[in-house]
Gaussian input, Z-matrix of N, CA and C with variables (Angstrom, degrees):
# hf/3-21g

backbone

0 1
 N
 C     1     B1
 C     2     B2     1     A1
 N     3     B3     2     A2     1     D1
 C     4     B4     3     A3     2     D2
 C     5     B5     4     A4     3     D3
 N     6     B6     5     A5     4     D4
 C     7     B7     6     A6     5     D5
 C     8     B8     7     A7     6     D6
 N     9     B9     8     A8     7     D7
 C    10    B10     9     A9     8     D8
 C    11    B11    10    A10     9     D9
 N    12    B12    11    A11    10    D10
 C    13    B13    12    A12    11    D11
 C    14    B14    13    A13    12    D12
 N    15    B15    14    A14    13    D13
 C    16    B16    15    A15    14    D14
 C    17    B17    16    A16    15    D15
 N    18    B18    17    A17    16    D16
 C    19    B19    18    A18    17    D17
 C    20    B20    19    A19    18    D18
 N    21    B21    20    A20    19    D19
 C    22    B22    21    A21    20    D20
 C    23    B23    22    A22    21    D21
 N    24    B24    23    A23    22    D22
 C    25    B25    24    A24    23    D23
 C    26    B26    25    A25    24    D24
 N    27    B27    26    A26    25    D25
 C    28    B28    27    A27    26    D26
 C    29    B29    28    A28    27    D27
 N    30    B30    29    A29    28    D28
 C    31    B31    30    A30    29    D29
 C    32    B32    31    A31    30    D30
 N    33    B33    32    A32    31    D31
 C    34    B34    33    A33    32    D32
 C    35    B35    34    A34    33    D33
 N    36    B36    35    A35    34    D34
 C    37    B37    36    A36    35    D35
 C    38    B38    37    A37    36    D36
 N    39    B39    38    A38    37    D37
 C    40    B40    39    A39    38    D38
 C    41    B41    40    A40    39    D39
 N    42    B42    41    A41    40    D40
 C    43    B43    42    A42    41    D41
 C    44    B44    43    A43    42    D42
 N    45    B45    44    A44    43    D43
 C    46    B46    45    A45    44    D44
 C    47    B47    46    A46    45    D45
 N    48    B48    47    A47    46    D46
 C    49    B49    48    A48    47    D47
 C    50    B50    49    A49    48    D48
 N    51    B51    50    A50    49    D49
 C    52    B52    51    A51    50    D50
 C    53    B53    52    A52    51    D51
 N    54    B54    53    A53    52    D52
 C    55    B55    54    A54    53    D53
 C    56    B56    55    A55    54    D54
 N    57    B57    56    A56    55    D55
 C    58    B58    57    A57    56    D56
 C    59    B59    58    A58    57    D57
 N    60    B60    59    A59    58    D58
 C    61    B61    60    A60    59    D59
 C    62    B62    61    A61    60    D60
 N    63    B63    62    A62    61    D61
 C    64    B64    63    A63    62    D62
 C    65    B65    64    A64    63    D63
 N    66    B66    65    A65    64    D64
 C    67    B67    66    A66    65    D65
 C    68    B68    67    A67    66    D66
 N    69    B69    68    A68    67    D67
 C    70    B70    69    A69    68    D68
 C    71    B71    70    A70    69    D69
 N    72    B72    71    A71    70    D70
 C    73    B73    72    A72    71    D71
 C    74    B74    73    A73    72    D72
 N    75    B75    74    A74    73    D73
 C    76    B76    75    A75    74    D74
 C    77    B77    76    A76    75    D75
 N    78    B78    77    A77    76    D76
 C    79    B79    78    A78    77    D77
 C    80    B80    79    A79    78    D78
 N    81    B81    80    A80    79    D79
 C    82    B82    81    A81    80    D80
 C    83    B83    82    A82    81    D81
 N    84    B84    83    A83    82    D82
 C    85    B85    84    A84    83    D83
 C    86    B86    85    A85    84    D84
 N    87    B87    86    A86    85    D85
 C    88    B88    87    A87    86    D86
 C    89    B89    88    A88    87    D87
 N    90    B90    89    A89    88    D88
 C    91    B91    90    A90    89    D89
 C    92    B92    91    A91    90    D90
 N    93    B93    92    A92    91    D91
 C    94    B94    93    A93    92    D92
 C    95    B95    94    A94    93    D93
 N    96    B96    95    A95    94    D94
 C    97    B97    96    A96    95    D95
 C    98    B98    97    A97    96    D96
 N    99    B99    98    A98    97    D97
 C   100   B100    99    A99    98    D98
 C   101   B101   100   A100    99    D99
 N   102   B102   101   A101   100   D100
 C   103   B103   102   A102   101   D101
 C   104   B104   103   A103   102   D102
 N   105   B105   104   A104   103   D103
 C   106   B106   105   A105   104   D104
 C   107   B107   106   A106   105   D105
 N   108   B108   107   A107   106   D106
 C   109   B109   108   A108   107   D107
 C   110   B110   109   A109   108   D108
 N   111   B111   110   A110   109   D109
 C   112   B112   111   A111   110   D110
 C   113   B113   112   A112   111   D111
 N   114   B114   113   A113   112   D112
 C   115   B115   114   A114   113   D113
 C   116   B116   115   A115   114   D114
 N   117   B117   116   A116   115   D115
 C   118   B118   117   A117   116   D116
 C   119   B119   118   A118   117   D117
 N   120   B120   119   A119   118   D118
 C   121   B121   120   A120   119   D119
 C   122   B122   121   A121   120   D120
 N   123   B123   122   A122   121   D121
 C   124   B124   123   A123   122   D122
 C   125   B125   124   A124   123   D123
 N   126   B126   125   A125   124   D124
 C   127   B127   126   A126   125   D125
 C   128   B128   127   A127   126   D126
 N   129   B129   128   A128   127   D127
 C   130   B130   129   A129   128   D128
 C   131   B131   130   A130   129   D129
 N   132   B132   131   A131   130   D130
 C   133   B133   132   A132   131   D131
 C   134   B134   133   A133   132   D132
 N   135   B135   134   A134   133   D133
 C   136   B136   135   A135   134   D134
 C   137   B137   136   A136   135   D135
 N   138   B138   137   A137   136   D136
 C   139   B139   138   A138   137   D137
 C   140   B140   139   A139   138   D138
 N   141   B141   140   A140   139   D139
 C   142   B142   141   A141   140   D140
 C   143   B143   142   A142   141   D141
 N   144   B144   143   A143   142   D142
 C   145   B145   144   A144   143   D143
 C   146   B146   145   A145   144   D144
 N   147   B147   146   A146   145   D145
 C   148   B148   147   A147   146   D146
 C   149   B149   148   A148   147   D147
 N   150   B150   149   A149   148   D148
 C   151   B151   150   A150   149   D149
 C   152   B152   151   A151   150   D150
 N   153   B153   152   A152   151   D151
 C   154   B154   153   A153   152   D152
 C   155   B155   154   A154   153   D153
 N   156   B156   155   A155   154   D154
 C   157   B157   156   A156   155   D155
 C   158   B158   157   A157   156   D156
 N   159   B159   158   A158   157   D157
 C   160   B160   159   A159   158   D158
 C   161   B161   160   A160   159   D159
 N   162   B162   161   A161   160   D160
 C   163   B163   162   A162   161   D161
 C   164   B164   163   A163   162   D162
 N   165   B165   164   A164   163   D163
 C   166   B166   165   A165   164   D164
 C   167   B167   166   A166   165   D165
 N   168   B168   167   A167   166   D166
 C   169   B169   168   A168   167   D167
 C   170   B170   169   A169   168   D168
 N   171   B171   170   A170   169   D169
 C   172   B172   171   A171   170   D170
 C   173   B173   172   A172   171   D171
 N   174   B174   173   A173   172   D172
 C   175   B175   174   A174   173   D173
 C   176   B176   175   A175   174   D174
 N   177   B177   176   A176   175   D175
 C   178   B178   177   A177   176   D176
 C   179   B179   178   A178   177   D177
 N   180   B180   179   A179   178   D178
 C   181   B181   180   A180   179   D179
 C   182   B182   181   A181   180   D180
 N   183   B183   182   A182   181   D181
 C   184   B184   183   A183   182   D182
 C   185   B185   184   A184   183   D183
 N   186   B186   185   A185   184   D184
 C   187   B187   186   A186   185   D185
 C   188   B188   187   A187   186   D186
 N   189   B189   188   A188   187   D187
 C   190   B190   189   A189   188   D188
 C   191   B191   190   A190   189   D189
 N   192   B192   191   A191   190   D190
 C   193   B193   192   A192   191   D191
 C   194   B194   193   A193   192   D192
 N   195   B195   194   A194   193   D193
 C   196   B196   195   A195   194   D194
 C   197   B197   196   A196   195   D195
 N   198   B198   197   A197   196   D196
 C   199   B199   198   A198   197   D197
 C   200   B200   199   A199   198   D198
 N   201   B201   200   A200   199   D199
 C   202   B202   201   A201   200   D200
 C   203   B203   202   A202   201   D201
 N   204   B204   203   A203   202   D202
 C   205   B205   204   A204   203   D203
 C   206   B206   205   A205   204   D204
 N   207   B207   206   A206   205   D205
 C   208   B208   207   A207   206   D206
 C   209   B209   208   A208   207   D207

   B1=1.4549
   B2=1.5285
   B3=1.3563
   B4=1.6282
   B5=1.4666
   B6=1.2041
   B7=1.7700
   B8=1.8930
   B9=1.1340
   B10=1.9420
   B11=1.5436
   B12=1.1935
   B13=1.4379
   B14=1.4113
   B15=1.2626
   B16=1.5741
   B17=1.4422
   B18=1.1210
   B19=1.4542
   B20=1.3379
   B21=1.1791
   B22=1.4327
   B23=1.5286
   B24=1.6127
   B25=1.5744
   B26=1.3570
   B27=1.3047
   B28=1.2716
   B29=1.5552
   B30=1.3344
   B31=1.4473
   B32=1.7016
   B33=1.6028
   B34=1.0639
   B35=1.5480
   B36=1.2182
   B37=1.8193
   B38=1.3363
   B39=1.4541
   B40=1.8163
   B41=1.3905
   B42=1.2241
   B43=1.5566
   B44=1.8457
   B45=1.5315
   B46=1.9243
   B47=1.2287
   B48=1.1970
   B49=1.3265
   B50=2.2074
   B51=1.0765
   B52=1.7315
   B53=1.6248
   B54=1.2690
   B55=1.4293
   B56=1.9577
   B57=0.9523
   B58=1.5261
   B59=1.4349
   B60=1.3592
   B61=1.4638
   B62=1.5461
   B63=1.0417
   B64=1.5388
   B65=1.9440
   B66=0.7756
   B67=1.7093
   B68=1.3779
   B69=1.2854
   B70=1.8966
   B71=1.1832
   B72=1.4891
   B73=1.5617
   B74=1.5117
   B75=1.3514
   B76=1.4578
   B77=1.5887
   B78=1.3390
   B79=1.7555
   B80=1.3520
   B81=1.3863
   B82=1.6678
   B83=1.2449
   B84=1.1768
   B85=1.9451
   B86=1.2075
   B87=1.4209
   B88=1.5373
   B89=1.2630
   B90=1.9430
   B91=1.8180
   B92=1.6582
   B93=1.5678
   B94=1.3879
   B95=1.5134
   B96=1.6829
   B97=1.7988
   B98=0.8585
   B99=1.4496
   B100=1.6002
   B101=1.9289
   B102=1.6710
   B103=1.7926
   B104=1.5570
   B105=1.1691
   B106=1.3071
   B107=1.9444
   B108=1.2389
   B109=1.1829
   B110=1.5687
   B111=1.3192
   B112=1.5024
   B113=1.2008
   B114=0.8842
   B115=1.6686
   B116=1.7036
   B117=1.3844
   B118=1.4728
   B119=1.8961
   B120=1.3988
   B121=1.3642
   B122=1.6823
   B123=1.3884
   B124=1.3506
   B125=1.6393
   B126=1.2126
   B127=1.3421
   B128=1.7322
   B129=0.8726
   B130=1.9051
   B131=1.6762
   B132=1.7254
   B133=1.4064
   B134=1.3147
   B135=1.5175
   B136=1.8202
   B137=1.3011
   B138=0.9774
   B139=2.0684
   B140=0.8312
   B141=1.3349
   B142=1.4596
   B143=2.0275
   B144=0.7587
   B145=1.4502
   B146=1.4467
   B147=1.4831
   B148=1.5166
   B149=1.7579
   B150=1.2913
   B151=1.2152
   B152=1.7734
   B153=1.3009
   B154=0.8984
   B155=1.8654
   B156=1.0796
   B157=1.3739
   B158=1.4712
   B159=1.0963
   B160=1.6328
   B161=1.1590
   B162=1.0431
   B163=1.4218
   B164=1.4896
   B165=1.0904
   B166=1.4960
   B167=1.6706
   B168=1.2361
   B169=1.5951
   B170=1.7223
   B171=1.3617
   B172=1.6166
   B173=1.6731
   B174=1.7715
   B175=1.4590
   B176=1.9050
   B177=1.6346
   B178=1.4662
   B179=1.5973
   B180=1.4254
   B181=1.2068
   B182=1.6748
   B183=1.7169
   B184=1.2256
   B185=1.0889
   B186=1.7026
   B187=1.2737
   B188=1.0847
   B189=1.6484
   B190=1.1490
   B191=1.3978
   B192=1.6747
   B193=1.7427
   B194=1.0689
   B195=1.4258
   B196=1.3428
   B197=1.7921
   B198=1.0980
   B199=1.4954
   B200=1.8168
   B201=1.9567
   B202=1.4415
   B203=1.7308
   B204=1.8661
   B205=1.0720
   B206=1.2535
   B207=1.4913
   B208=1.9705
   B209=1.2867
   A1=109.30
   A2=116.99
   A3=116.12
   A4=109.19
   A5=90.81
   A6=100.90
   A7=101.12
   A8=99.61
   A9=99.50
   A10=97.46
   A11=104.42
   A12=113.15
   A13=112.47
   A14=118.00
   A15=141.16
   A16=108.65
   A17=161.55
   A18=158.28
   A19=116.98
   A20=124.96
   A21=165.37
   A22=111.14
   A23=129.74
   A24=118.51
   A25=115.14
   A26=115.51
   A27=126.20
   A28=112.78
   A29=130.63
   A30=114.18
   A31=98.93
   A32=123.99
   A33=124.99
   A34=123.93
   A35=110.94
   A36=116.68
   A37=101.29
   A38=95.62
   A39=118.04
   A40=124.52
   A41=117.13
   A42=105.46
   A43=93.71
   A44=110.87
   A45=92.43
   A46=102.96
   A47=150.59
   A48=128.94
   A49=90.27
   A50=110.12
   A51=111.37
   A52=108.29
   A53=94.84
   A54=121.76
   A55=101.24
   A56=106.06
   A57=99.84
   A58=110.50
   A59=103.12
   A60=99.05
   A61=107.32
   A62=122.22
   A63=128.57
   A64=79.36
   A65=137.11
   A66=122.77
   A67=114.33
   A68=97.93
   A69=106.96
   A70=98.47
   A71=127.64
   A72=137.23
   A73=117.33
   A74=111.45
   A75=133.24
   A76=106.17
   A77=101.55
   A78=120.79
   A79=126.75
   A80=97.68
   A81=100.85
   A82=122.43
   A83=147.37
   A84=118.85
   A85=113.05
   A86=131.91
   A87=141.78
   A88=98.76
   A89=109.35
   A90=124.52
   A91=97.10
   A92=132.19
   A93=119.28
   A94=97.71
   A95=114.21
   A96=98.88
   A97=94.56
   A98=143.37
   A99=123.15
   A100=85.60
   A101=103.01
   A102=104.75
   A103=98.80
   A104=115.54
   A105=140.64
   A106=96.24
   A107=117.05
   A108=102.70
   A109=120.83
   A110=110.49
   A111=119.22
   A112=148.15
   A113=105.93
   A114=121.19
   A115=120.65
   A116=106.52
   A117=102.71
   A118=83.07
   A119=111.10
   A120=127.72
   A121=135.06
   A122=112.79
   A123=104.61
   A124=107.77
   A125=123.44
   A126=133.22
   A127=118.98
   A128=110.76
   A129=126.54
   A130=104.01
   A131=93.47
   A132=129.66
   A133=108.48
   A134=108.95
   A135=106.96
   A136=113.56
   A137=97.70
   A138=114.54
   A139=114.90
   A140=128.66
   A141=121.15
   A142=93.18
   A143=155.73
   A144=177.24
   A145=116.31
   A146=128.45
   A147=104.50
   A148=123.09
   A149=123.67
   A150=120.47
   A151=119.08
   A152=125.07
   A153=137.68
   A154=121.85
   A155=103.28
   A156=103.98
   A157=118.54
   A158=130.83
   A159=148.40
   A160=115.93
   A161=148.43
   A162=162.21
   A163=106.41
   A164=137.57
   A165=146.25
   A166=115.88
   A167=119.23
   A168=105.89
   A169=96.42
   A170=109.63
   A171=114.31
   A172=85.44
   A173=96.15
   A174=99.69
   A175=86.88
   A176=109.38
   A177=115.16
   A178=103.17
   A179=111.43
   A180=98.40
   A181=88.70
   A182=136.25
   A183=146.36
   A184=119.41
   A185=107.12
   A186=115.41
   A187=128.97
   A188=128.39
   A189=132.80
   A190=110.33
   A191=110.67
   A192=101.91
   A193=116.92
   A194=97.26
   A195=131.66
   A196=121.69
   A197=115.20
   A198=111.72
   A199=86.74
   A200=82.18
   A201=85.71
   A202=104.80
   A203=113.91
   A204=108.22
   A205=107.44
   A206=102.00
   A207=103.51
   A208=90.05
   D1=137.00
   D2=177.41
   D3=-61.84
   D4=-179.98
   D5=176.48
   D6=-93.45
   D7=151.57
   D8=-179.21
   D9=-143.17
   D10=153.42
   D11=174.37
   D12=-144.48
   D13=134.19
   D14=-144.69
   D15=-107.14
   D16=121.30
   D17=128.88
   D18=-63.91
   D19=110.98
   D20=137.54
   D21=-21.79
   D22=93.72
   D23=158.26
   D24=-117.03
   D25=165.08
   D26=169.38
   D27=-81.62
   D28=148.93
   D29=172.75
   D30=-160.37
   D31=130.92
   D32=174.17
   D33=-116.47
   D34=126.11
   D35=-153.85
   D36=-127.93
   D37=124.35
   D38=-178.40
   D39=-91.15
   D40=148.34
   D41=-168.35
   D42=-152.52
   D43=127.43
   D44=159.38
   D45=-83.05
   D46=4.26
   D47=-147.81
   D48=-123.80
   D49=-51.69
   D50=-179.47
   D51=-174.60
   D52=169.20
   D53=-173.39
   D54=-69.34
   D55=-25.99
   D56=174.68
   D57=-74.80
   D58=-38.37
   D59=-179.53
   D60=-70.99
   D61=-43.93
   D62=-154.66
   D63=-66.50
   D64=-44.01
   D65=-163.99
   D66=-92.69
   D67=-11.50
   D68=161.65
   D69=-66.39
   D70=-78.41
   D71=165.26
   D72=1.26
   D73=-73.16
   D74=177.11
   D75=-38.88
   D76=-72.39
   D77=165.77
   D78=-25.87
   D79=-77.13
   D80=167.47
   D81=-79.21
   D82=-30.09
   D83=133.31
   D84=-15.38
   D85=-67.99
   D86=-147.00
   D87=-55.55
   D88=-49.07
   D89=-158.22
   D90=-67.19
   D91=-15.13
   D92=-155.50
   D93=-99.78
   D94=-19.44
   D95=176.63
   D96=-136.76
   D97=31.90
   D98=166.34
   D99=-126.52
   D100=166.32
   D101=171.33
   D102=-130.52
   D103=158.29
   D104=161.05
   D105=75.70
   D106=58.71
   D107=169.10
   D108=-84.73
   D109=155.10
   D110=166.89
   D111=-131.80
   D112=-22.12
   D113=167.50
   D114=-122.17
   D115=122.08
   D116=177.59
   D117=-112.55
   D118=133.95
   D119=145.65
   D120=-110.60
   D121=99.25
   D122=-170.05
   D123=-64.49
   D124=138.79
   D125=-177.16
   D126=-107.08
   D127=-47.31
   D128=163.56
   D129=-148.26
   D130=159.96
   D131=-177.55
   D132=-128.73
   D133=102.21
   D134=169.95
   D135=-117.51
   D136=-176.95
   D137=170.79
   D138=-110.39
   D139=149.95
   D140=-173.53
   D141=-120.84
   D142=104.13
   D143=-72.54
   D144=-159.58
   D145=99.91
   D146=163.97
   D147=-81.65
   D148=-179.02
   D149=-168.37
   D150=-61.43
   D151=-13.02
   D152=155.01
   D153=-84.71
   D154=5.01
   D155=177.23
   D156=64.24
   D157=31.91
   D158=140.37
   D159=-59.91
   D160=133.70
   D161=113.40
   D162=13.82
   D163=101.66
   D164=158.44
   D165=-96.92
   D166=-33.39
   D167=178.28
   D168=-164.49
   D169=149.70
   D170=172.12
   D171=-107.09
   D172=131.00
   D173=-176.15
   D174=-117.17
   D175=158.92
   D176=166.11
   D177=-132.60
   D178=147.91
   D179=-175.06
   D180=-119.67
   D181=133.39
   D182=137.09
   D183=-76.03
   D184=151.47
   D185=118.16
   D186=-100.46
   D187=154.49
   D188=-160.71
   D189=-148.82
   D190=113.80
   D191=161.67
   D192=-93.22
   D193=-179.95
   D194=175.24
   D195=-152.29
   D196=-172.51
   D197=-159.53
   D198=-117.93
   D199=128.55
   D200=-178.38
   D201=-100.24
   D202=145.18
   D203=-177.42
   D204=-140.63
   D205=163.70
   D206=-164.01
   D207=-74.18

């Protein structure tokens, strides 16, 4: 097998509805300008809060590779 080398981003994906969605979100952004991705790692799960303290968005924050190429 060749040697490969991976680049590493951060990416944070919003959702009103859940945290699954919010990192689908993240994901499929990622698939429309980056190629050959492979790893999504969710890293934290927050809330994003309105002034009454309701639930306004389930946010996820990744990292995510992909295959780096010359």
């Amino acid at each position: 097998m060749a040697e490969s080398v991976y680049k590493v981003i951060e990416l944070i994906g919003t959702s009103k509805d859940s945290w699954e969605k919010a990192a689908k979100a993240a994901v499929d952004r990622a698939g429309k300008s980056l190629r050959e991705l492979r790893v999504a790692e969710v890293v934290k799960l927050d809330l994003q809060l309105d002034a009454k303290g309701e639930i306004e968005a389930y946010r996820a924050k990744l990292n995510v590779s992909f295959k780096f190429e010359d």
